[in-house]
Residue frames as qw, qx, qy, qz and C-alpha x, y, z in Angstrom:
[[0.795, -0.455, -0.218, 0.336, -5.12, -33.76, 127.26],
 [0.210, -0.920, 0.327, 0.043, -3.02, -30.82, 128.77],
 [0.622, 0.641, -0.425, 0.147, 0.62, -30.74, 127.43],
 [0.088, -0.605, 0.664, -0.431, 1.75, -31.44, 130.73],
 [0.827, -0.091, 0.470, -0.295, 0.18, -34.54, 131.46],
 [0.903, 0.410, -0.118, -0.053, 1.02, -36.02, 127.75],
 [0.410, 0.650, -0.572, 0.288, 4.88, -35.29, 128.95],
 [0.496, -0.428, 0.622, -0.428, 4.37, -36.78, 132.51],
 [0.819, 0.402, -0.051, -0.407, 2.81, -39.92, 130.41],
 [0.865, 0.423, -0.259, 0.073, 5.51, -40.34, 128.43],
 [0.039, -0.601, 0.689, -0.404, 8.29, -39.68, 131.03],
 [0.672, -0.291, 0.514, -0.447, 6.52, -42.55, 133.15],
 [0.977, 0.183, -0.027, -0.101, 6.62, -45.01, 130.14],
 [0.463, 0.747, -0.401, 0.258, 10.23, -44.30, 129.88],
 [0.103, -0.580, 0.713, -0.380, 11.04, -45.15, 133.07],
 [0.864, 0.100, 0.206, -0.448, 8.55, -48.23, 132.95],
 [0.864, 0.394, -0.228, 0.214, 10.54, -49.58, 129.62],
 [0.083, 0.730, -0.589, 0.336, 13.86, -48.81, 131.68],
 [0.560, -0.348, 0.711, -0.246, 13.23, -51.42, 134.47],
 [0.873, 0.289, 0.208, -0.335, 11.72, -53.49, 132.38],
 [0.590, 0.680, -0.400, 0.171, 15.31, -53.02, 130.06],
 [0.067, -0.656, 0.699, -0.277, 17.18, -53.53, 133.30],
 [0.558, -0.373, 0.683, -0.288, 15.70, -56.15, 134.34],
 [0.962, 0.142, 0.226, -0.058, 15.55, -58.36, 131.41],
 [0.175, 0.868, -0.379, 0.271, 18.70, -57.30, 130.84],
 [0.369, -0.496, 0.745, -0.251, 19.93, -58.79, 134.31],
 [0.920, 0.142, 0.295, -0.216, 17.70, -62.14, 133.25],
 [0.731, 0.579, -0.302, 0.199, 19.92, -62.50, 129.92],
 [0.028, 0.622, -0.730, 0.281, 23.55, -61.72, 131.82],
 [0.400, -0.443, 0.749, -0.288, 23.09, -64.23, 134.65],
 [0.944, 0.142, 0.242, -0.174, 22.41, -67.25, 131.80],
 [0.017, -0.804, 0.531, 0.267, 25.69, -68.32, 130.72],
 [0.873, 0.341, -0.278, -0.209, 26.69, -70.56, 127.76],
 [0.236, 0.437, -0.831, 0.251, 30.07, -71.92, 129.25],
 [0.267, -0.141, 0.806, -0.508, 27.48, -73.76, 132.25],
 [0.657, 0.250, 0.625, -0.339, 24.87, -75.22, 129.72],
 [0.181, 0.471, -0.588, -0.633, 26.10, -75.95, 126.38],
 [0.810, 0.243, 0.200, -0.495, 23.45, -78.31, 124.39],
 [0.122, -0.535, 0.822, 0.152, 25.87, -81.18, 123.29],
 [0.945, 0.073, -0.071, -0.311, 24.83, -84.82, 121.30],
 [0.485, -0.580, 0.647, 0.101, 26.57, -87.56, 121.19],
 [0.616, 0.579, -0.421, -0.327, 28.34, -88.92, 118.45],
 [0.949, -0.146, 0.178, 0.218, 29.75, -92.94, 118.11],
 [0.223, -0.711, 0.469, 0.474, 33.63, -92.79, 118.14],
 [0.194, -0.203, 0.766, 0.578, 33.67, -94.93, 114.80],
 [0.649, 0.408, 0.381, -0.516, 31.56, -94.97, 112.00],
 [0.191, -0.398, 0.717, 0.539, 31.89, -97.10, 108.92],
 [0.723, 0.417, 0.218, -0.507, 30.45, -97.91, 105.92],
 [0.386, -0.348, 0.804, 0.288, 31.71, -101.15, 104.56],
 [0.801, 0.471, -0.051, -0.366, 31.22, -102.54, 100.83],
 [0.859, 0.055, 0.429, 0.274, 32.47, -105.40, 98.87],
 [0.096, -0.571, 0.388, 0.717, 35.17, -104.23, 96.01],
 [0.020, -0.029, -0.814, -0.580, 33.22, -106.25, 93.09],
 [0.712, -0.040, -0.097, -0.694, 29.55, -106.27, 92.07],
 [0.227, 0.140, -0.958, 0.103, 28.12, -109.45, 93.49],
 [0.573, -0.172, -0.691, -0.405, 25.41, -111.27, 94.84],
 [0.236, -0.510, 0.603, -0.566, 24.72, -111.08, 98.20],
 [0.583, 0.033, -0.802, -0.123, 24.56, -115.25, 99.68],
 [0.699, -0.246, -0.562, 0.368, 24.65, -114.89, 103.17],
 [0.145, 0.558, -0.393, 0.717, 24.09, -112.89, 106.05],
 [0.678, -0.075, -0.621, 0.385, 25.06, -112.98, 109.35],
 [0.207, -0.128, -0.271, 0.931, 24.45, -109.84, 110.91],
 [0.002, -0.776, -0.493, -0.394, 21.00, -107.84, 111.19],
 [0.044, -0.585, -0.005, -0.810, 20.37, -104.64, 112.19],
 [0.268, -0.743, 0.397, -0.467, 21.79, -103.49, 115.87],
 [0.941, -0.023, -0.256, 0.222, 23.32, -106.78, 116.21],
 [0.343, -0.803, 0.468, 0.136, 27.15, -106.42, 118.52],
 [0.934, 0.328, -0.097, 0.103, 29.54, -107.78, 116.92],
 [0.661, -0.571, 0.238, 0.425, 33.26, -108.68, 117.82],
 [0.282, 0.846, -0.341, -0.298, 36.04, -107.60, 115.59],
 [0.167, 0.302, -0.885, -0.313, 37.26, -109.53, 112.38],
 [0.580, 0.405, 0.692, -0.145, 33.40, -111.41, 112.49],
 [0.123, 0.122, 0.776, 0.607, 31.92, -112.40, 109.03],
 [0.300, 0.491, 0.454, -0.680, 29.16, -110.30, 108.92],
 [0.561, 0.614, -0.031, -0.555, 28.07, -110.34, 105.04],
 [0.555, -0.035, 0.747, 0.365, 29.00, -113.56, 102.06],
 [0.324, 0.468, -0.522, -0.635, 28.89, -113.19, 98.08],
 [0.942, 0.197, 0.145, -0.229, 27.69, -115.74, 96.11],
 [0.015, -0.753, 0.641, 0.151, 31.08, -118.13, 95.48],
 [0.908, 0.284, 0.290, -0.107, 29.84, -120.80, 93.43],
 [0.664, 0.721, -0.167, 0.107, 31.84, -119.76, 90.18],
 [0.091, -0.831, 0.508, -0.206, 34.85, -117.96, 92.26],
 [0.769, -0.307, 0.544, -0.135, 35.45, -121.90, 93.94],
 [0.922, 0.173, 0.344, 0.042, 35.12, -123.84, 91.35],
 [0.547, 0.794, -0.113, 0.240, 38.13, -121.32, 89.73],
 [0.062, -0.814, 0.549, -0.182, 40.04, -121.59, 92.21],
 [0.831, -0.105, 0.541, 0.078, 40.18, -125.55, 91.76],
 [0.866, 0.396, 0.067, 0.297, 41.15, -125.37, 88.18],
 [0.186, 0.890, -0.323, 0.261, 43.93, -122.65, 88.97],
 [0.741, -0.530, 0.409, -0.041, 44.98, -124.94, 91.71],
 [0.944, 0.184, 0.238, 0.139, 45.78, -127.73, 89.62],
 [0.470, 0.792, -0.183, 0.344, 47.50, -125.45, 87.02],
 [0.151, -0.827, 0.433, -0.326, 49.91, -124.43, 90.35],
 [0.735, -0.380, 0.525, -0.199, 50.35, -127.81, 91.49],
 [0.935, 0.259, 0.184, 0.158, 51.15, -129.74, 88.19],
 [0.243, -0.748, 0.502, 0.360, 54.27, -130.40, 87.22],
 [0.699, 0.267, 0.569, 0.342, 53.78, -132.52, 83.97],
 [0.500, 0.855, 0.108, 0.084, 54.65, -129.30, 81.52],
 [0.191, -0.877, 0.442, -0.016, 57.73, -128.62, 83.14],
 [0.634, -0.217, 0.742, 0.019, 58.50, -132.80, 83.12],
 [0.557, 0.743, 0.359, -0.090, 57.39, -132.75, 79.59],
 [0.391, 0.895, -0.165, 0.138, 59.52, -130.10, 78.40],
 [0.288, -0.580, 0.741, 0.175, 62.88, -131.56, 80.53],
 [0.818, 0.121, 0.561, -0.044, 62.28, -134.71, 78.72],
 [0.715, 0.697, 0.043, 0.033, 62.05, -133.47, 75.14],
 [0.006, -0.831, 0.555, -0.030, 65.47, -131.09, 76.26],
 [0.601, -0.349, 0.683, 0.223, 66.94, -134.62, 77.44],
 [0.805, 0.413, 0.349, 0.246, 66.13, -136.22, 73.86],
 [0.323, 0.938, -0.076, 0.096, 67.59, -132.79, 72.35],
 [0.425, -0.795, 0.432, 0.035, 70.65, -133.37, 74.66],
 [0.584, -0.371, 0.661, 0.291, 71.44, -136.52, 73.63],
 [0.774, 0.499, 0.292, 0.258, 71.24, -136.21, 69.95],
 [0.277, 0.952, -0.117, 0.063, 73.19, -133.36, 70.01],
 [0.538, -0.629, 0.556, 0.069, 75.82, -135.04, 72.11],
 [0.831, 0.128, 0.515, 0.167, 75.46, -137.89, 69.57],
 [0.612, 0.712, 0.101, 0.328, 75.77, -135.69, 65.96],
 [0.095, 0.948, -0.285, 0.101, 78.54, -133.12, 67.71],
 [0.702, -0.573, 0.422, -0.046, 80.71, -136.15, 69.09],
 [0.657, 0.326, 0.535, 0.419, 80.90, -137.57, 65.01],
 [0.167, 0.680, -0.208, -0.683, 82.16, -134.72, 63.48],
 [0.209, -0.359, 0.859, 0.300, 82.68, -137.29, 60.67],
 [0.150, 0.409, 0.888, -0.147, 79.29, -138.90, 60.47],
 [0.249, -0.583, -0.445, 0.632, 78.10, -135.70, 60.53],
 [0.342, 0.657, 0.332, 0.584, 77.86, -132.60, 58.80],
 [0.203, 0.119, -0.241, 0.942, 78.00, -129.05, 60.32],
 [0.488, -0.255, -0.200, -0.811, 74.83, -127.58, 59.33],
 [0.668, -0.355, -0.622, -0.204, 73.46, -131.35, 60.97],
 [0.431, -0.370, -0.649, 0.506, 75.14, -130.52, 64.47],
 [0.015, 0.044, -0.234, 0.971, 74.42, -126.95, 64.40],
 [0.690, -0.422, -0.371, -0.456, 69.90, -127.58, 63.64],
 [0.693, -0.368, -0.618, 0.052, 70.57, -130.52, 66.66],
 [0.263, 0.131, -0.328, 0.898, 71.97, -127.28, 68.46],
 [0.216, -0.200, -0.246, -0.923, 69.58, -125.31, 68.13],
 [0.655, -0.345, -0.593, -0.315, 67.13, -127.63, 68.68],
 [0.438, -0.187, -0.641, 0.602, 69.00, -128.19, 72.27],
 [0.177, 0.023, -0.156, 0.972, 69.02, -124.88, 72.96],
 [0.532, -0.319, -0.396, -0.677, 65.00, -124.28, 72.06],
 [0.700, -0.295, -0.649, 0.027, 64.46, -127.39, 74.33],
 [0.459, 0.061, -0.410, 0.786, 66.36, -125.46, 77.23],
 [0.066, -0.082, 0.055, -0.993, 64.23, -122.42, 76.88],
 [0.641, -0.424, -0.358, -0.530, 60.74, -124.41, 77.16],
 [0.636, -0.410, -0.575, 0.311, 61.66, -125.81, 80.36],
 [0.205, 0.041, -0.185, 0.960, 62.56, -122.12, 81.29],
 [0.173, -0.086, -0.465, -0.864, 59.48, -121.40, 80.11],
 [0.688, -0.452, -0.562, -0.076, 56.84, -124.20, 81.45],
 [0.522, -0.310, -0.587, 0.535, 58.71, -123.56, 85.15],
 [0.062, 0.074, 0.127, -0.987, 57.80, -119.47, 84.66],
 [0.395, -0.346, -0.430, -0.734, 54.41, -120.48, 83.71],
 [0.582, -0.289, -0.736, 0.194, 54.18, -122.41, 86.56],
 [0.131, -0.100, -0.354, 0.920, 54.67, -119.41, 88.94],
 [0.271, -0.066, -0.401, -0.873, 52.30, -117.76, 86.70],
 [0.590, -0.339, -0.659, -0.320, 49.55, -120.16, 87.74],
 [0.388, -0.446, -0.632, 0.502, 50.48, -119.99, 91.56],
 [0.110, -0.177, -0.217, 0.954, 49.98, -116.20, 91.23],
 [0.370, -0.197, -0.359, -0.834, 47.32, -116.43, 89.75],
 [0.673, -0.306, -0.659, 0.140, 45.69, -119.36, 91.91],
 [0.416, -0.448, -0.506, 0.609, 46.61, -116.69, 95.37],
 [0.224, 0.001, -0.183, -0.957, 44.64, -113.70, 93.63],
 [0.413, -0.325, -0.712, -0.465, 41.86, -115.92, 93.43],
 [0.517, -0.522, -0.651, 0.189, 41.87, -116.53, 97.02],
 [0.146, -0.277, -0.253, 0.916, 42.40, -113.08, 97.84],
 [0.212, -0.149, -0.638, -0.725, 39.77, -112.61, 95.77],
 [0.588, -0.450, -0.648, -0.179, 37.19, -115.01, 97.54],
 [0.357, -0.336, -0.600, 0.631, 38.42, -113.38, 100.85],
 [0.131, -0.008, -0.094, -0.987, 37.25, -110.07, 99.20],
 [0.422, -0.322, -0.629, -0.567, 33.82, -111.56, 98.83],
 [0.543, -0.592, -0.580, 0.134, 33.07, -111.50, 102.68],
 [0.073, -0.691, 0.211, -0.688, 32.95, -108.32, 104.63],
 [0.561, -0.460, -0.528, 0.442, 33.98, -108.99, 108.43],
 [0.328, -0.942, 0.043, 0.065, 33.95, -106.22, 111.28],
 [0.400, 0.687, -0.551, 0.254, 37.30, -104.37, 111.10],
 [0.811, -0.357, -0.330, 0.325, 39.80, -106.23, 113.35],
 [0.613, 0.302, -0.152, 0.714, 41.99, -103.07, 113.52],
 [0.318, -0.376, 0.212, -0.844, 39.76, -101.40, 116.28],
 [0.160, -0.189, -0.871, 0.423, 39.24, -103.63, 119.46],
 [0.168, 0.144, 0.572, -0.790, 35.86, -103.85, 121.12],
 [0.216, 0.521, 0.758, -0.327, 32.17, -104.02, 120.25],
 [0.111, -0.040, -0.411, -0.904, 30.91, -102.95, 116.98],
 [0.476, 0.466, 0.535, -0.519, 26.81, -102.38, 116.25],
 [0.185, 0.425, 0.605, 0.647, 25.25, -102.94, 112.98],
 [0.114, 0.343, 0.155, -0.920, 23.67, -99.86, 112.24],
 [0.799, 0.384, 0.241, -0.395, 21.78, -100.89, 109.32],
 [0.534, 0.074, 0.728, 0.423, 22.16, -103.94, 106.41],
 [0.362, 0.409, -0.176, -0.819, 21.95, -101.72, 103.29],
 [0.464, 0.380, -0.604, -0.525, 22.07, -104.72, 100.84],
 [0.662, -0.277, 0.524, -0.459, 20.24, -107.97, 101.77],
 [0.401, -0.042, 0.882, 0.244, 20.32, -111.66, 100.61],
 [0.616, 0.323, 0.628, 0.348, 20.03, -112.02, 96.98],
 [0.049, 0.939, 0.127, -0.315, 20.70, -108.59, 96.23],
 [0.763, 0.273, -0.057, 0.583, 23.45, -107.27, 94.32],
 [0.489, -0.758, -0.052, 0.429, 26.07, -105.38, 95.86],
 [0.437, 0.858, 0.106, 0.250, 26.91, -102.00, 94.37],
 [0.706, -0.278, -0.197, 0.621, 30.43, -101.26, 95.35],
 [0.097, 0.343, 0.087, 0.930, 30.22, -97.57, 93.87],
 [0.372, -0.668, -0.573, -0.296, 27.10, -96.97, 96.50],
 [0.195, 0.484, -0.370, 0.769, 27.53, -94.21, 98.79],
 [0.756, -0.469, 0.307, -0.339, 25.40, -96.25, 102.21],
 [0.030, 0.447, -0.888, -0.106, 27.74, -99.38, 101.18],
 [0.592, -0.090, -0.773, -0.209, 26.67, -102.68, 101.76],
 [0.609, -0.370, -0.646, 0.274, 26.77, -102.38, 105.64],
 [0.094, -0.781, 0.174, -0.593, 26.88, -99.64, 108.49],
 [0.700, -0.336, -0.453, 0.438, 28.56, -100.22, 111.37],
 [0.064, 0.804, -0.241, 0.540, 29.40, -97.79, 114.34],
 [0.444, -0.209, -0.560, 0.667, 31.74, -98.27, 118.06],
 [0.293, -0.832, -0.195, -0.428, 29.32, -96.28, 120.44],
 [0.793, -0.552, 0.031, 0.257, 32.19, -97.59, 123.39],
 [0.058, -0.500, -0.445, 0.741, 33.58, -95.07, 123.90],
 [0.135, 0.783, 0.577, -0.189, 31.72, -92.05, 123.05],
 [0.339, 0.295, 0.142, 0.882, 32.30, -88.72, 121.08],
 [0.071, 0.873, 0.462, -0.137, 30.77, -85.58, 122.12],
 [0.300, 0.256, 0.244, 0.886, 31.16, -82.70, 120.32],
 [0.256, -0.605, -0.330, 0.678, 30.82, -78.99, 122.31],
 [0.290, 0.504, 0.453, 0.676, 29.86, -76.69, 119.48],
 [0.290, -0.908, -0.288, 0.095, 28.31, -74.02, 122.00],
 [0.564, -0.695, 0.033, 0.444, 32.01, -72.30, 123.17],
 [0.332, 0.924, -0.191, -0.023, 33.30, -69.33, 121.69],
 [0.824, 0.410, -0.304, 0.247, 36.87, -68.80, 121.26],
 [0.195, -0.649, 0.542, -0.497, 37.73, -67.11, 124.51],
 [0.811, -0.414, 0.231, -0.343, 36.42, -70.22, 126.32],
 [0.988, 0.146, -0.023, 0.053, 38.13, -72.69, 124.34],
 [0.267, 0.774, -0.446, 0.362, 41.45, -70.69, 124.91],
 [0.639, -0.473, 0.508, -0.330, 40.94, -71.83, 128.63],
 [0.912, -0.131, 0.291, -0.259, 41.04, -75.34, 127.83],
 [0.036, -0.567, 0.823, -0.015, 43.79, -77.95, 127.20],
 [0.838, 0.095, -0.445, -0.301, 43.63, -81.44, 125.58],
 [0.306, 0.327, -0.688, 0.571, 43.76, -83.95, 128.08],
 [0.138, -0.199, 0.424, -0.872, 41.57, -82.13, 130.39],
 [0.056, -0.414, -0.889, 0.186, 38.19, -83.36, 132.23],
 [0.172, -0.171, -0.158, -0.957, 35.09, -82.12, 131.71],
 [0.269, 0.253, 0.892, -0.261, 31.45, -82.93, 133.38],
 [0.375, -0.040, -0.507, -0.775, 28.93, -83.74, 130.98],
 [0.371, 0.055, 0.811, -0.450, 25.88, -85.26, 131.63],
 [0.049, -0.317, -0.881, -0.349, 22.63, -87.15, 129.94],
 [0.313, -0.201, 0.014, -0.928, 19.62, -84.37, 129.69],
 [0.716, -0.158, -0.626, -0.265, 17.30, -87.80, 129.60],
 [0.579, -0.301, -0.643, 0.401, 18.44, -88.44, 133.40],
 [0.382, -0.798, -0.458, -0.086, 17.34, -84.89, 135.13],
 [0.101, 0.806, -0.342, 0.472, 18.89, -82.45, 136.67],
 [0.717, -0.569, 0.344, -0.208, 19.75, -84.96, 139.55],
 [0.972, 0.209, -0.046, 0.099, 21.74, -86.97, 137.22],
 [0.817, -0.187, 0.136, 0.529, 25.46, -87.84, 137.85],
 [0.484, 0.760, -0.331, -0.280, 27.96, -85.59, 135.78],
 [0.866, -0.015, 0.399, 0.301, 30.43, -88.17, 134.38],
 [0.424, -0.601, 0.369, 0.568, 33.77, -87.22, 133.15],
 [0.670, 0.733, 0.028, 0.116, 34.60, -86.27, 129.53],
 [0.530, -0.654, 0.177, 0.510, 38.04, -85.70, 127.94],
 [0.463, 0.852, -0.018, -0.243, 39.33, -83.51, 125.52],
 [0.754, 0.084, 0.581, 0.295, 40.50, -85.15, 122.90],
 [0.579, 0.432, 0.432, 0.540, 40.26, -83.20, 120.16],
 [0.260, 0.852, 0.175, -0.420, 39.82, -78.79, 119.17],
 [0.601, 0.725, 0.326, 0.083, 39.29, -77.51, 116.25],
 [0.540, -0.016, 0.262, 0.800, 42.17, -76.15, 114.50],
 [0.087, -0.265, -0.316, -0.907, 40.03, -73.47, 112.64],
 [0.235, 0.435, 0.600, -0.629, 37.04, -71.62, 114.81],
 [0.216, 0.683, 0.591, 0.370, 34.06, -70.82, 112.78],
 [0.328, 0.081, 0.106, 0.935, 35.11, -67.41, 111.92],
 [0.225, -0.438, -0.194, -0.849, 31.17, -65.58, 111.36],
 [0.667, -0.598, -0.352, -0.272, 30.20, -66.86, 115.36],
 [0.088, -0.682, 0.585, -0.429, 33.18, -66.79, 116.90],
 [0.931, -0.105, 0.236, -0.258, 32.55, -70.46, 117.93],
 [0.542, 0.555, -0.537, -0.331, 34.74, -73.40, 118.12],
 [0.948, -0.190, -0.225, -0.118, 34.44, -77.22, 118.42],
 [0.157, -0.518, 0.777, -0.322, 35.89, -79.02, 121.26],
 [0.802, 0.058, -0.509, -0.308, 35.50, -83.00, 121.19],
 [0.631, -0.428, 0.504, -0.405, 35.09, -85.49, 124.50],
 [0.572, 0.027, -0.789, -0.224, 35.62, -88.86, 124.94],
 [0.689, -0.192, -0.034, -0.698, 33.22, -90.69, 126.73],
 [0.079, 0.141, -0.978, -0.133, 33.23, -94.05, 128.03],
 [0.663, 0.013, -0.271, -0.698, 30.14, -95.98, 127.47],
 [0.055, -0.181, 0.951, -0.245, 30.17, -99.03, 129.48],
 [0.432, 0.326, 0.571, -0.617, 26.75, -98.91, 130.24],
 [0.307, 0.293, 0.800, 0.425, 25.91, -99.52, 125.98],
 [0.341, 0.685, 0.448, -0.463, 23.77, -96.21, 125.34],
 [0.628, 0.585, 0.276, 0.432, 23.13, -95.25, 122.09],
 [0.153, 0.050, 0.207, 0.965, 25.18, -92.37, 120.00],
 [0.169, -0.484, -0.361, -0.779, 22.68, -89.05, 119.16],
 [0.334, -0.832, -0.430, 0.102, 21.25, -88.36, 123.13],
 [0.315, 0.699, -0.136, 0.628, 21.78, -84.85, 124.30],
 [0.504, -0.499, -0.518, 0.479, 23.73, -84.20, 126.92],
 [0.055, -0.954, -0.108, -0.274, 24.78, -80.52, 128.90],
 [0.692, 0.253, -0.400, 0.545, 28.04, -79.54, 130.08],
 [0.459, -0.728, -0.405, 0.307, 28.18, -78.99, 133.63],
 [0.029, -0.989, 0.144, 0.032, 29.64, -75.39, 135.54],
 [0.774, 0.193, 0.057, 0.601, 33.06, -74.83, 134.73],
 [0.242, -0.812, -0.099, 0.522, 34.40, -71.50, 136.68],
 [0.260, -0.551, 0.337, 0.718, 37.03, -70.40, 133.93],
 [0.176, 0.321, 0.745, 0.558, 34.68, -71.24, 131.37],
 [0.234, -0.757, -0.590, 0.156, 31.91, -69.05, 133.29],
 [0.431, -0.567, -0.073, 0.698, 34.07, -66.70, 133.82],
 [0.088, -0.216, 0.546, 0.805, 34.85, -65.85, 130.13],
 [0.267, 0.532, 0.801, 0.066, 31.08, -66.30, 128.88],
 [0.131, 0.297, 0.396, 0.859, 29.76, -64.14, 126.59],
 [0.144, 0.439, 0.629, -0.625, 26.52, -61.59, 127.93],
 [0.250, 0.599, 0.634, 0.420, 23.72, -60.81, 125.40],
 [0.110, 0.179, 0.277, 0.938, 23.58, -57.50, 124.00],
 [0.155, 0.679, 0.676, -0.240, 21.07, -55.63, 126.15],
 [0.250, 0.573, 0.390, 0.676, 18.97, -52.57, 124.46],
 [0.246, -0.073, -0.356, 0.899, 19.34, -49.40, 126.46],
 [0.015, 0.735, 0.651, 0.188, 16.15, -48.27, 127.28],
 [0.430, -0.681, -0.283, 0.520, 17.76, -45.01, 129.24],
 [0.181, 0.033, 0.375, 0.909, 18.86, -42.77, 125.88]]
C-alpha cells in the first residue's frame, strides 16, 4: 500500500477513536454519583443478648421473626436448683431464733454478773471478773447473730437477682417493636455466655438506618445534620415515591484512599419492611453540582 494511503488510514482511525473518546467521554460526565448512590438499609438497633451464667435453656417464648414489645420474657434457664435456694436463704433472712438465742444466753450472763458483782463479799474478784467476761462475750454474739442476719438477707436478694438473670427479656430501654432475628440457643441447650451470636438476636427495623457510602467529601461538605434527603426502595421502580430521610449521623473520619465518606439517614418504617433492601438517593442539585466526572482518555494527543 502507497505511503500515502497507510497515513490517510491512520489519520482516519484517529479521528474515528476521537469521537468515539468524546463521546463516551460525554456518556461517563452526564452520570453522576450525588443523583444515584446505591444505599441498603440497616435496622436502627441490633443486639445480641446472652444470659451471664452457663445454663440450661427451659423455656422459650420467642421464635424466629417473632415482634416483640419491650421488657417481654423472651428466653428461661432451668431454675429448679436456683428456687429451691432461694427458699433455704429465705428462711436464714427471716429467722430470728439465733439472734433470740444469743439475747437470752446475754440475759443469763447479765444476771449472774449483776448477782456475783453486787456480793463483793460472797464473791471473789477473779469470780466477778470470768462472769464479766462472760457478759461481755454474750453481748458480742448477739452483735454477731443480728450481722449474720443481714448476711443472709444479702445473700437471699443476690439470689433473686440471680434468678432474674436467668431470663433474657427484650430491652425495655428502647420503646417500640423489636424482631427476633434468630434463637441461637434452643430448649435444652446450654447457654454459652462467652459465645459471640449470644443466646438471642434481636433488631428495631422502626425506624430505619441507611447508610450513603457513595459521596465523596466535597458532597458531604454540602450537607448538614438535620437535613432531608429523598431516598427511595429500588424494589418499587422508578415510579416509586421518594420518602424523606434524615441525617443523623457523618462520619467524623472520610476514608482517606477514596475520598469517600459515610453519611447515615433515619428512616421511618411504619409500613414493617425488612433491614438489608437497596434503596437510591434521589437528585439533589448541590450534591449534583459537586459530583465527581470520570477520568476520560484523550484520544486527540
Amino acid at each position: 500500500m502507497p505511503c500515502k494511503l497507510v497515513r490517510r488510514a491512520a489519520l482516519a482511525a484517529i479521528v474515528v477513536g476521537s469521537f468515539v473518546g468524546v463521546a463516551c467521554a460525554e456518556d461517563r460526565a452526564s452520570f453522576s454519583p450525588g443523583a444515584s448512590v446505591s444505599i441498603i438499609t440497616q435496622p436502627s438497633e441490633q443486639r445480641k443478648l446472652a444470659f451471664p451464667q452457663p445454663g440450661v435453656i427451659k423455656e422459650s417464648l420467642a421464635n424466629d421473626g417473632d415482634k416483640i414489645e419491650a421488657g417481654k420474657v423472651l428466653l428461661r434457664q432451668d431454675t429448679d436448683m436456683d428456687q429451691k435456694e432461694a427458699e433455704r436463704l429465705k428462711v436464714e433472712a427471716e429467722s430470728d431464733a439465733r439472734i433470740e438465742a444469743a439475747k437470752a444466753d446475754r440475759d443469763v450472763k447479765q444476771i449472774e454478773y449483776d448477782r456475783k458483782s453486787q456480793n463483793p463479799n460472797a464473791y471473789g474478784a477473779s469470780e466477778v471478773d470470768e462472769a464479766k467476761a462472760k457478759l461481755i462475750e454474750a453481748e458480742k454474739s448477739v452483735k454477731v447473730a443480728e450481722e449474720e442476719k443481714l448476711q443472709a438477707k444479702i445473700k437471699y436478694d443476690q439470689q433473686i437477682v440471680k434468678l432474674t438473670k436467668m431470663e433474657i427479656k427484650a430491652p425495655a430501654d428502647v420503646q417500640g417493636t423489636w424482631i427476633v432475628q434468630k434463637v441461637v440457643t434452643n430448649v435444652g441447650e446450654m447457654a454459652d455466655p462467652q459465645s459471640r451470636d449470644g443466646t438471642i438476636q434481636i433488631v428495631k427495623n422502626d425506624p430505619l438506618w441507611v447508610e450513603l457510602r457513595g459521596l465523596t467529601t466535597l458532597q458531604v461538605e454540602q450537607l448538614k445534620v438535620g437535613e432531608k434527603l429523598p431516598v427511595r426502595y429500588l424494589n418499587d421502580g422508578p415510579q416509586a415515591q421518594w420518602l424523606q430521610g434524615e441525617v443523623i449521623y457523618i462520619a467524623p473520619v472520610s476514608e482517606a484512599g477514596s475520598d469517600k465518606q459515610i453519611v447515615r439517614l433515619k428512616l421511618p418504617n411504619i409500613e414493617g419492611r425488612a433491614a438489608g433492601l437497596r434503596m437510591e438517593l434521589g437528585p439533589v442539585d448541590k450534591l449534583q453540582k459537586v459530583a465527581p466526572k470520570d477520568d476520560v482518555l484523550s484520544f486527540t494527543k
